[in-house]
MARDO-459604 format. One record per atom (N, C-alpha, C): x, y, z. Coordinates in steps of 0.2 Angstrom, whole numbers, padded with zeros to 4 digits, always signed. Each point is the difference from the previous one (the first is absolute). Layout:
BEGIN
XYZ/...
***
This chain:
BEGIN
+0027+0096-0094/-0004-0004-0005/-0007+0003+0000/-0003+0001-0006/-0006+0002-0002/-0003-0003-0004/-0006-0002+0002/-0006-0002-0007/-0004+0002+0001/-0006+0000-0007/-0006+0003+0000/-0006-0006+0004/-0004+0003+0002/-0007-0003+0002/-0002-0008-0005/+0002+0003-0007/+0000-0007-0003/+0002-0004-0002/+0005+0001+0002/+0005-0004+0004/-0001-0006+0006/-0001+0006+0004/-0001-0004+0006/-0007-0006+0000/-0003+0003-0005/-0007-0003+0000/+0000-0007-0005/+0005+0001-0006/+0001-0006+0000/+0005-0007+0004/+0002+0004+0003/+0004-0004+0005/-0005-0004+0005/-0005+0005+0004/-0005-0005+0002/-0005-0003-0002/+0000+0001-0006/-0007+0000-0004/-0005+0002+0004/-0001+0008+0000/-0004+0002+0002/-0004+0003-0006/-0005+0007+0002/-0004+0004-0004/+0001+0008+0002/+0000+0002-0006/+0003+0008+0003/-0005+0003+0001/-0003+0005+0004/-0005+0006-0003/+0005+0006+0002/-0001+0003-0005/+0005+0009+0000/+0007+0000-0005/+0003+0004+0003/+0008-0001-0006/+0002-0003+0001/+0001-0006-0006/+0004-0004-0001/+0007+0001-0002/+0002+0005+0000/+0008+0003-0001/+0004+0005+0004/-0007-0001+0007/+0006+0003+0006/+0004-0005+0001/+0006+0003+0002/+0005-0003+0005/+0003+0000+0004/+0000-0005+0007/+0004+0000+0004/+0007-0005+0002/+0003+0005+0006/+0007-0002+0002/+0000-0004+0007/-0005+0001+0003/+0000-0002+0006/-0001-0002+0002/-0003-0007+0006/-0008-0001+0004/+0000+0002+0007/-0007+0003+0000/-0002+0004+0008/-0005-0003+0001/-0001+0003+0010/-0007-0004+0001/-0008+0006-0004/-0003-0001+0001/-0007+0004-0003/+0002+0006+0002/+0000+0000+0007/+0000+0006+0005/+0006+0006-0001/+0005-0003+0000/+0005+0004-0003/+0003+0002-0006/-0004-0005-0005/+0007+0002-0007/-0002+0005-0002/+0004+0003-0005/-0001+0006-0004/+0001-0002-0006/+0000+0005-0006/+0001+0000-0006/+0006-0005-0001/+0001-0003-0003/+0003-0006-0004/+0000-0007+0005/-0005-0003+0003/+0001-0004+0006/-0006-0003-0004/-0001-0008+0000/-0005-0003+0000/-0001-0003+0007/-0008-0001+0002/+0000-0004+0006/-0007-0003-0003/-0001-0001+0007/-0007-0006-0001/-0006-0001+0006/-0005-0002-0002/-0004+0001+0006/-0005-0008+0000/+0003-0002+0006/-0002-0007+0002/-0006+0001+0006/+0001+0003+0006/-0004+0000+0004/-0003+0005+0000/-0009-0001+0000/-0005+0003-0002/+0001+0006+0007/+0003+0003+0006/+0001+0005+0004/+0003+0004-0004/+0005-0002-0005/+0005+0005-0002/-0003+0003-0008/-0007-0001-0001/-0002+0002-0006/-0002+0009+0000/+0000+0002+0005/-0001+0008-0002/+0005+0003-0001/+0008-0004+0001/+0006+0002-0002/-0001+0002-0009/-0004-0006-0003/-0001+0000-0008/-0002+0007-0004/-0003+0004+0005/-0003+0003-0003/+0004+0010-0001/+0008-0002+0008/+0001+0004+0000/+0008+0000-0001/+0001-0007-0004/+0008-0001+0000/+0002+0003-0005/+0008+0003+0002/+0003+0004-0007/+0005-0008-0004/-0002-0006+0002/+0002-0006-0005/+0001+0002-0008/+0003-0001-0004/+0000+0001-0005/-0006-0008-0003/+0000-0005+0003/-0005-0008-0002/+0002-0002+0006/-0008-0004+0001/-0002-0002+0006/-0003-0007-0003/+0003-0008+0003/-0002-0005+0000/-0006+0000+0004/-0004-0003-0003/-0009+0000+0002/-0003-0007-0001/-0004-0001+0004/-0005-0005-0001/-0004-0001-0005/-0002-0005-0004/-0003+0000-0006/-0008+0002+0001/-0003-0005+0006/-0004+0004+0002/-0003+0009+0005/+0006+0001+0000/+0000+0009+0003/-0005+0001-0004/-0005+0004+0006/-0004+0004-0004/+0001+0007+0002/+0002+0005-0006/+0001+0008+0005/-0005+0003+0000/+0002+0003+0008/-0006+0004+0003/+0002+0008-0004/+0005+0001-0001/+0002+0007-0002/+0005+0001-0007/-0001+0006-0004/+0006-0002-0005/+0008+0000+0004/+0005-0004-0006/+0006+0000+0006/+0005+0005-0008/+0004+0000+0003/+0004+0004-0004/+0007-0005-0002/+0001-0005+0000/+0004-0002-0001/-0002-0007-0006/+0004-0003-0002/+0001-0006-0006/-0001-0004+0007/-0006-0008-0003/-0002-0004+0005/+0001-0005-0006/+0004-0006+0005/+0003-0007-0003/-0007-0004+0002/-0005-0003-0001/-0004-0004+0003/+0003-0010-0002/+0000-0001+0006/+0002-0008+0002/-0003-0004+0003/-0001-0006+0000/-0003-0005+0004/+0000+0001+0010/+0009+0001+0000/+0002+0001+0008/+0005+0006-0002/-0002+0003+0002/+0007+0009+0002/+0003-0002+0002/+0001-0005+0007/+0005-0001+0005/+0004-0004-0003/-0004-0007-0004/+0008-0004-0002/+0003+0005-0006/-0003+0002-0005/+0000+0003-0003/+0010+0007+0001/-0003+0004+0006/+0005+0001+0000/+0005-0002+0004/+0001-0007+0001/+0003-0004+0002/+0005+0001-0006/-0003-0002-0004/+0004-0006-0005/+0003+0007-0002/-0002+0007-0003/+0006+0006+0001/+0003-0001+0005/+0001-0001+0005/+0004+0002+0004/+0006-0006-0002/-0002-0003-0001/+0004-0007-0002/+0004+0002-0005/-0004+0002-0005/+0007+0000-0008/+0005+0007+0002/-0006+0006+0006/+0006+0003-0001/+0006-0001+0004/-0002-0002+0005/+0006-0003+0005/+0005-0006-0004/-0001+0000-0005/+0004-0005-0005/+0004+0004-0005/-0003+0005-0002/+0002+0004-0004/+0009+0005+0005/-0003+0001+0007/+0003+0003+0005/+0010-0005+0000/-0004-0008+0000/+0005-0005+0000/+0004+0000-0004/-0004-0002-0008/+0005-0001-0006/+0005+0005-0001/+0000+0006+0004/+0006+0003+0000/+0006-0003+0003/-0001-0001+0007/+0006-0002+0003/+0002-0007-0003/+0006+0001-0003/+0004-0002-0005/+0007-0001+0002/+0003-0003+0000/+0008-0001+0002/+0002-0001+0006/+0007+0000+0001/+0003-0001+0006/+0006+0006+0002/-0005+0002+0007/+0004+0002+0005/+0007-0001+0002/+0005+0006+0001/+0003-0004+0005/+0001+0006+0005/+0002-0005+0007/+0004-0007-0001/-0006-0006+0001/+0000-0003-0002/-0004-0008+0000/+0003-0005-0002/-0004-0006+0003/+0006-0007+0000/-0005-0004-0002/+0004-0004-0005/-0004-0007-0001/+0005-0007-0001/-0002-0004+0004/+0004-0007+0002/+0002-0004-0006/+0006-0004+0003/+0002-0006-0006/-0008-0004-0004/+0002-0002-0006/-0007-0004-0002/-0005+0003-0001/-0001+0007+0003/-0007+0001-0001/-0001+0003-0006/-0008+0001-0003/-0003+0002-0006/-0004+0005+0002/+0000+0007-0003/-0006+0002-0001/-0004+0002-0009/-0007+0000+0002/+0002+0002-0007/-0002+0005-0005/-0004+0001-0006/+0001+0007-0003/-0004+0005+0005/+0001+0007-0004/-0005+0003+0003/+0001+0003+0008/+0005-0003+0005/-0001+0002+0006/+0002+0006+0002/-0001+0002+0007/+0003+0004+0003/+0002-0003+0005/+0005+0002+0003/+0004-0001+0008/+0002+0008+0002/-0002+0001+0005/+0001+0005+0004/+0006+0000+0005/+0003+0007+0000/+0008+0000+0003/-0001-0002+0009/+0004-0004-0001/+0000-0003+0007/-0004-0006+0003/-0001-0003-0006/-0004-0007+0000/+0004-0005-0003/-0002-0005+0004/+0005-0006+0000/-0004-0006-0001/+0004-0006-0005/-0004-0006-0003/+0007-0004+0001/-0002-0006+0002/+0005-0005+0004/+0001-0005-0008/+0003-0005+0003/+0003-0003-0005/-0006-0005-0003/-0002-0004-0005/-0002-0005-0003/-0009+0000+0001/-0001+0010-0001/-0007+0001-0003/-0001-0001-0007/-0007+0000+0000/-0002-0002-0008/-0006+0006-0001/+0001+0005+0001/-0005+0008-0001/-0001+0001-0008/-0007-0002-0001/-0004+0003-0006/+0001+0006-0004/-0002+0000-0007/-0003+0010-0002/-0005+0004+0004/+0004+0005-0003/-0004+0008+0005/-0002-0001+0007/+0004-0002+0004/+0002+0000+0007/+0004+0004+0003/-0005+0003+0005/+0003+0007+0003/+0002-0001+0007/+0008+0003+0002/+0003+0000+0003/-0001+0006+0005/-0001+0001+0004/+0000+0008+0004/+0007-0001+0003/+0000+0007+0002/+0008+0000+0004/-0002-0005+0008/+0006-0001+0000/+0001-0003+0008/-0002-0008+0000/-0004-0002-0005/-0004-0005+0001/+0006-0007-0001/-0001-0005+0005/+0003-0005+0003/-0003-0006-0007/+0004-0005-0003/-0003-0006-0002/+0004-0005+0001/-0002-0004+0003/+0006-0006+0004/+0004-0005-0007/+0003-0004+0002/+0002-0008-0005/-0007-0002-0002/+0001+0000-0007/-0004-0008-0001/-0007+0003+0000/+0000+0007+0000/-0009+0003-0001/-0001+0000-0009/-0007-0002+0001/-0004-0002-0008/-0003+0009+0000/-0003+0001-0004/-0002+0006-0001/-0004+0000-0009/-0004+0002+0002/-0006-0001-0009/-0001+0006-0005/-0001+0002-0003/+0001+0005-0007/-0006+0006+0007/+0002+0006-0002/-0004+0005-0001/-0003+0001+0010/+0005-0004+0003/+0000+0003+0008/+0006+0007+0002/-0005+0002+0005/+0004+0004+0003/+0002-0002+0007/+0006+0003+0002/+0003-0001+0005/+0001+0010+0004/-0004+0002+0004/+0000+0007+0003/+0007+0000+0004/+0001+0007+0002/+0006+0000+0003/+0000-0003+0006/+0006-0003+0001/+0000-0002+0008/-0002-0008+0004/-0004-0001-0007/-0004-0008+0001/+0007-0006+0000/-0002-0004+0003/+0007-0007+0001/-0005-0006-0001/+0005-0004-0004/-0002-0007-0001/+0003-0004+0001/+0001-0003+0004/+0005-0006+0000/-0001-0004-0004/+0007-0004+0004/+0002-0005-0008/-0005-0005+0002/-0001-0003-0008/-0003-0004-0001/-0009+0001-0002/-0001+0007-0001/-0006+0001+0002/-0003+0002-0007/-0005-0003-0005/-0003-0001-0004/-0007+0007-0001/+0002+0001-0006/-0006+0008-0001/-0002-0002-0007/-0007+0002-0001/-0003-0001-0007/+0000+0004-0004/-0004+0002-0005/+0001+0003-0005/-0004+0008+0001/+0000+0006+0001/-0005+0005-0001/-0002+0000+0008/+0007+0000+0005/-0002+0001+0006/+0002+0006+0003/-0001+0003+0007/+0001+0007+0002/+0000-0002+0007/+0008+0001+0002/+0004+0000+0007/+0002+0005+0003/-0005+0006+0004/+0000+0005+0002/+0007+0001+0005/+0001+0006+0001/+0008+0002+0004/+0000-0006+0008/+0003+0001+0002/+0000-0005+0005/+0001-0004+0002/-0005-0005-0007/-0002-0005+0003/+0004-0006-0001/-0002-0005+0008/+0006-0004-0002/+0000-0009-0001/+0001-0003-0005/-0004-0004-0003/+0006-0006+0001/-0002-0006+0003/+0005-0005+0003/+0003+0000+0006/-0001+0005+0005/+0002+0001+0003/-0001-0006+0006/+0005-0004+0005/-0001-0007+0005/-0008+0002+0003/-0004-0006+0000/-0004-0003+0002/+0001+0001+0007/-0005+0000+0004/-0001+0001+0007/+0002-0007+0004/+0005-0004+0000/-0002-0007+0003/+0007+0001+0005/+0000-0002+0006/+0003-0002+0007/-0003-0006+0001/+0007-0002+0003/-0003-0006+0003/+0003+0001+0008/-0006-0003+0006/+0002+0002+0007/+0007-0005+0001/+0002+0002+0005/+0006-0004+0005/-0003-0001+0006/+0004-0005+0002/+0000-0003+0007/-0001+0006+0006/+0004+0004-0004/+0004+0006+0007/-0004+0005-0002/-0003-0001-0004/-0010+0008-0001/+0005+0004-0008/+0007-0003+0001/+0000+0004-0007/-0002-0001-0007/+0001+0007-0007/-0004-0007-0005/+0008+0000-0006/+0000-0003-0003/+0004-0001-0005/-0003+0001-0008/+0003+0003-0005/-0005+0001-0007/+0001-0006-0003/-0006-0004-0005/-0003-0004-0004/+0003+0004-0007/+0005-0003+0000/+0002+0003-0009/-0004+0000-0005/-0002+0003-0002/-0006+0002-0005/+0004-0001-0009/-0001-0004-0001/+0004-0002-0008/-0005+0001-0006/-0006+0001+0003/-0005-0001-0008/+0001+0007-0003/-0005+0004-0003/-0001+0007-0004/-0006+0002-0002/-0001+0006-0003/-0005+0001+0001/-0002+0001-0010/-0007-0003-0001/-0002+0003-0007/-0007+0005-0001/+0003+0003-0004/-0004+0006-0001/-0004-0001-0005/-0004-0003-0003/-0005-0002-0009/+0001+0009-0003/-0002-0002-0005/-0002+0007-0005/-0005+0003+0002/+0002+0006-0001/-0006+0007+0003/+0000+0003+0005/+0005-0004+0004/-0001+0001+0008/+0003+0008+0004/-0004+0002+0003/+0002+0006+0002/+0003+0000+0010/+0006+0001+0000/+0001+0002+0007/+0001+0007+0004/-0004+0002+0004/+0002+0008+0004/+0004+0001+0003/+0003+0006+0001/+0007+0004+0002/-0002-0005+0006/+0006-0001+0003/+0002-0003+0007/-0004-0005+0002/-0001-0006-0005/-0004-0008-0002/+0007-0002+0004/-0003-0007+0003/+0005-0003+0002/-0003-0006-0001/+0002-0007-0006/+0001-0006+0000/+0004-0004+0001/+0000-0005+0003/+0003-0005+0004/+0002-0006-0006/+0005-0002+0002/+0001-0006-0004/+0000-0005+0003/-0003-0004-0004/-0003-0008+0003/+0009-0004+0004/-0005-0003+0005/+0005-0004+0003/+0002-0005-0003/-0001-0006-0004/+0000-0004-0006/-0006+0003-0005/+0004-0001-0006/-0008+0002-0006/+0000+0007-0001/-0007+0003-0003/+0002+0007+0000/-0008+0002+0005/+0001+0008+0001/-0004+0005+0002/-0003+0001-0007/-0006+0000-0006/-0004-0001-0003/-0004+0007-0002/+0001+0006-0001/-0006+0005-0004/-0002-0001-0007/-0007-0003+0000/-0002-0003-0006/+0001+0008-0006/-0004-0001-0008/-0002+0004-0003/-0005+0005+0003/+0000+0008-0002/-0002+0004+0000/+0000+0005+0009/+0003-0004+0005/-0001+0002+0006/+0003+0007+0001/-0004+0004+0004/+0001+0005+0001/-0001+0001+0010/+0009+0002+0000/-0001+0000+0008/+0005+0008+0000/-0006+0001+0006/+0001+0009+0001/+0008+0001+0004/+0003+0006+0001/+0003+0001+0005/+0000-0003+0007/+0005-0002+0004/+0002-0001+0006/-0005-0007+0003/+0001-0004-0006/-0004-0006+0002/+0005-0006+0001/+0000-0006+0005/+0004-0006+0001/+0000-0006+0000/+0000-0002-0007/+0000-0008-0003/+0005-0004+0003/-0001-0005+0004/+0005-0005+0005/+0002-0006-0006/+0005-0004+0003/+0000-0004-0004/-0004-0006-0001/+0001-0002-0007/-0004-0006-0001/-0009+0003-0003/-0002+0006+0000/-0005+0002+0000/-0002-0001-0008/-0006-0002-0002/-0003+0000-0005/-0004+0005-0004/-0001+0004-0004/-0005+0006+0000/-0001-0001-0009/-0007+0000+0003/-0003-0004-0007/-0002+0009-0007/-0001-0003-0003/-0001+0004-0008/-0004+0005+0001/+0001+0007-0001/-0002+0004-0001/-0004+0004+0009/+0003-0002+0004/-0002+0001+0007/+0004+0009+0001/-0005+0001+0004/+0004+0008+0003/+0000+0000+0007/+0005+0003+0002/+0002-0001+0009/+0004+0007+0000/-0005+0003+0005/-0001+0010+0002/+0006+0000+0005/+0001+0004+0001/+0007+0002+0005/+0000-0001+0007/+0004-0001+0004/+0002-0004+0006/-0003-0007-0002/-0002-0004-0001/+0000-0006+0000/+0005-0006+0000/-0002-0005+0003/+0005-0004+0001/-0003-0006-0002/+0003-0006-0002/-0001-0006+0000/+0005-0005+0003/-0001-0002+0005/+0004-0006+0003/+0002-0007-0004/+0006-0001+0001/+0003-0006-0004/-0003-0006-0001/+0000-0004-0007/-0004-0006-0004/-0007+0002-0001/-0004+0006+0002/-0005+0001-0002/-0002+0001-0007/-0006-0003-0003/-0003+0001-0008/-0004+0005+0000/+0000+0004-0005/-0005+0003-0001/-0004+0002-0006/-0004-0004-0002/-0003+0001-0008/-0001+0005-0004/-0002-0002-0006/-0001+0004-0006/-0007+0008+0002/+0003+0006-0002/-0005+0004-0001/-0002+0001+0009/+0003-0002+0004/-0002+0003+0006/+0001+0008+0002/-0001+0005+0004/-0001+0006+0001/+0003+0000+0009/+0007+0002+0002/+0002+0001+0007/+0000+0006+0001/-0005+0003+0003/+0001+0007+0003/+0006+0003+0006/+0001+0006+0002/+0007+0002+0004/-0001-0004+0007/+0004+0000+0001/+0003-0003+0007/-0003-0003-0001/-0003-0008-0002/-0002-0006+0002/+0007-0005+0001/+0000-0004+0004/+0005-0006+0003/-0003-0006+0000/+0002-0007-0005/-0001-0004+0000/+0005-0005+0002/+0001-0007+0005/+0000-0002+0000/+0005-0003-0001/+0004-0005+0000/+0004-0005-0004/-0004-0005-0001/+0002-0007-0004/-0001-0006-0003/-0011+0000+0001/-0002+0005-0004/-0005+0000-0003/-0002+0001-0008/-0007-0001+0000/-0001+0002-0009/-0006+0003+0000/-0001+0006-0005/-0003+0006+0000/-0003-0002-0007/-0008-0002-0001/-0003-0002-0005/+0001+0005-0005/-0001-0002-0005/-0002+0007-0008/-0003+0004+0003/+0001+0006-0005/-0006+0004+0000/-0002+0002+0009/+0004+0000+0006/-0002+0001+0005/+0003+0010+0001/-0005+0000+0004/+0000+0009+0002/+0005+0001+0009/+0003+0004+0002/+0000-0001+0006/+0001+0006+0003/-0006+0003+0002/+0003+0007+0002/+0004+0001+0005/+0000+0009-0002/+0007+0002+0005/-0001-0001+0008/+0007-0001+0001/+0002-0001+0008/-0002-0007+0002/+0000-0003-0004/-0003-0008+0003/+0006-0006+0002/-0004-0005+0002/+0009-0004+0002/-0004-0007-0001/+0003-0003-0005/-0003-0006-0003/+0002-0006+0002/-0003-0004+0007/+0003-0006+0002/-0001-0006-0003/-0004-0002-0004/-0003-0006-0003/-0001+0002-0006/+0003-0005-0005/-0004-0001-0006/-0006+0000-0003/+0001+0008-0004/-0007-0001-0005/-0001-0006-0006/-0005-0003+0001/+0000-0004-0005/-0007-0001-0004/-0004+0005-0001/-0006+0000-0004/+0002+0007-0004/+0000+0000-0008/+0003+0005-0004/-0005+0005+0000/+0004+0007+0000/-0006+0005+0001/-0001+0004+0007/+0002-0003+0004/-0003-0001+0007/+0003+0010+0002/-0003+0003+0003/+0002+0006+0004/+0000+0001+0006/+0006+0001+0003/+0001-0001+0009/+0003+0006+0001/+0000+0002+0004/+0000+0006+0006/+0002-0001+0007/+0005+0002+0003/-0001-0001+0009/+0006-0002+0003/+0003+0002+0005/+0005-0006+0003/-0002-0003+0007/-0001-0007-0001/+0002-0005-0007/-0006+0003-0005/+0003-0004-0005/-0006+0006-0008/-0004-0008+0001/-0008+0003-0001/-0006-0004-0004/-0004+0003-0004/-0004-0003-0002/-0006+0004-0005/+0000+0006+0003/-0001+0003-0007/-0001+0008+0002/-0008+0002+0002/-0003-0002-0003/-0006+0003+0000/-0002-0002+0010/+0002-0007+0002/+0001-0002+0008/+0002+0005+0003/+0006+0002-0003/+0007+0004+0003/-0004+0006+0002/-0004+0004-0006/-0003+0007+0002/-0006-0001+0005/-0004-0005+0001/-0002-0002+0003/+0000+0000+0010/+0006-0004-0003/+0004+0001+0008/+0004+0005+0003/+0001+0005-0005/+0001+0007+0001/-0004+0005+0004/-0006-0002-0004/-0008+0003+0001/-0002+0000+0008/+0000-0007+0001/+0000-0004+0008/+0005+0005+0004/+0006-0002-0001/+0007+0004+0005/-0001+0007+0001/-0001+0002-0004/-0002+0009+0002/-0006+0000+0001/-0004-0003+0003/-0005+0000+0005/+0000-0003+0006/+0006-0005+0002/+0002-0002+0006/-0003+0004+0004/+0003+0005+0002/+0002+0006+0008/-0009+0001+0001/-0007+0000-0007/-0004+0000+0003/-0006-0006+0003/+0005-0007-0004/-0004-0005+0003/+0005-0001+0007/+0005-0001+0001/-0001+0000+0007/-0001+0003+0005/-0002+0006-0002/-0004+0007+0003/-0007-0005+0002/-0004-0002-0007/-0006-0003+0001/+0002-0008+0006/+0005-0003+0000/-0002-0005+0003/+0002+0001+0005/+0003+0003+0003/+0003+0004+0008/-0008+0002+0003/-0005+0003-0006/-0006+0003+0004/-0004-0007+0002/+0000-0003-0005/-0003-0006+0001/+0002-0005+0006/+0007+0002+0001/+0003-0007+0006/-0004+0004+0006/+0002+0006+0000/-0005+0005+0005/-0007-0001+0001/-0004-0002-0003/-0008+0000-0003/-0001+0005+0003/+0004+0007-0005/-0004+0006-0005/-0005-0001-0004/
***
């Protein structure tokens, strides 16, 4: 695929300065591309790249001021980074709209529906009395139980599984691996120290936009559903228990985990490895940095915690500051028990 510079410029509604009738094929970072690459320059470290990139168009900041002349076509935009976002978006769509048809061998169940436009990839399997939308893409290998709902223009990566019953919205993205419905954590003890499994019958729902990462694993509710609101993006090898709540547009980094019936609000920020709890609630707009283990409910919206157990951050660095000074205060009160 190839377009010109003005092209791309109306797409973001940017501003050109240079040829407006170069064109490129491909996106690269700064440092690397060559002649027919467009790239972009967001963070002000990477801006001497600007001046010596063989890019054929470089997305720019409307405010850049150059320090040197550049030799390439400059797209000038409000934000570079979302900017080449949103390329990256139509291209990876464009990459899509090809995969078309059906594979074989592949299997699809009594009753079930898919509809225009999909793909299904060989060796993927769809159980009986689905109800799967347009432009819905199938990767090879990929699992979809009885009774799964599925919404126009998601993708399914290769190898991801959904059990039955399991609900997905419209413009979603279920990375390889990942495995969505899979039994709830529940035992119940015995007498004799053994435990027996709590049949987990609920399911799990996925709203519109929602993004899950290679080797995600969602639990389905034990009655009711497991809950990932609109626009959620959860990284790679992250573990949603049952019952869990995960509010609108919230992002949760890789290793993390949420324990069973926990809420967690709209717009929150979960960084790697943090561990939250079961049967808590995690206010809006809450931050948690990495490594943290979140025992009690946040409930003032906005709030940033850090630590295990996680509290105020700014505390948190705080009591950091103190800790790595230990070995010298007891140093000092050792002289002092002495009366040095």
């Amino acid at each position: 695929m190839e377009f010109t510079v003005q092209q791309i410029a109306e797409l973001l509604k940017g501003k050109i300065e240079g040829d407006s009738t170069v064109t490129v094929s491909t996106l690269a970072k700064i440092e690397e591309a060559q002649q027919g690459a467009l790239a972009f320059l967001s963070n002000p470290k990477y801006e001497p790249h600007l001046y010596t990139t063989n890019a054929s168009a470089v997305i720019v900041a409307e405010k850049l001021e150059l320090k040197k002349p550049v030799n390439t076509a400059l797209i000038r935009v409000p934000d570079p980074y979302s900017s080449f976002s949103t390329l990256l978006q139509y291209y990876q769509a464009a990459i899509m709209a090809s995969k078309t048809g059906v594979e074989d061998p592949s299997f699809i169940g009594n009753n079930s529906h898919i509809g225009d436009g999909h793909y299904r990839g060989a060796f993927s399997y769809i159980g009986s009395n689905c109800k799967i939308g347009d432009n819905v893409r199938i990767f090879p290998q990929a699992f979809i139980g009885d009774n799964v709902q599925i919404g126009d223009n998601t993708t399914i990566f290769a190898g991801a599984k959904l059990y039955a019953n399991t609900v997905v919205g419209n413009n979603c993205t279920i990375h390889a691996g990942a495995v969505i419905g899979s039994d709830g954590f529940g035992f119940a003890p015995q007498p004799d120290g053994s435990y027996n499994a709590i049949p987990q019958i609920g399911n799990v729902v996925l709203e519109d936009e929602v993004s899950v990462g290679a080797n995600t694993t969602i639990d389905c509710a034990t009655m009711g559903a497991t809950v990932i609101r609109k626009g959620t993006k959860i990284d790679n090898l992250v573990q949603i228990a049952h019952n869990v709540e995960v509010g609108a547009h919230t992002v949760i980094a890789s290793q993390s985990g949420v324990s069973g019936s926990s809420k967690i609000g709209k717009h929150c920020v979960i960084a790697g490895q943090v561990g939250i709890v079961g049967h808590i609630s995690i206010a809006d707009k809450t931050t948690v940095g990495a490594q943290s283990g979140v025992s009690k409910s946040v409930k003032e919206s906005g709030t940033i915690i850090q630590g295990s157990p996680a509290f105020d951050y700014k505390q948190n660095l705080r009591a950091l500051t103190v800790f790595r000074k230990l070995p010298e205060l007891q140093r000092d009160l050792e002289a002092l028990k002495a009366g040095k």
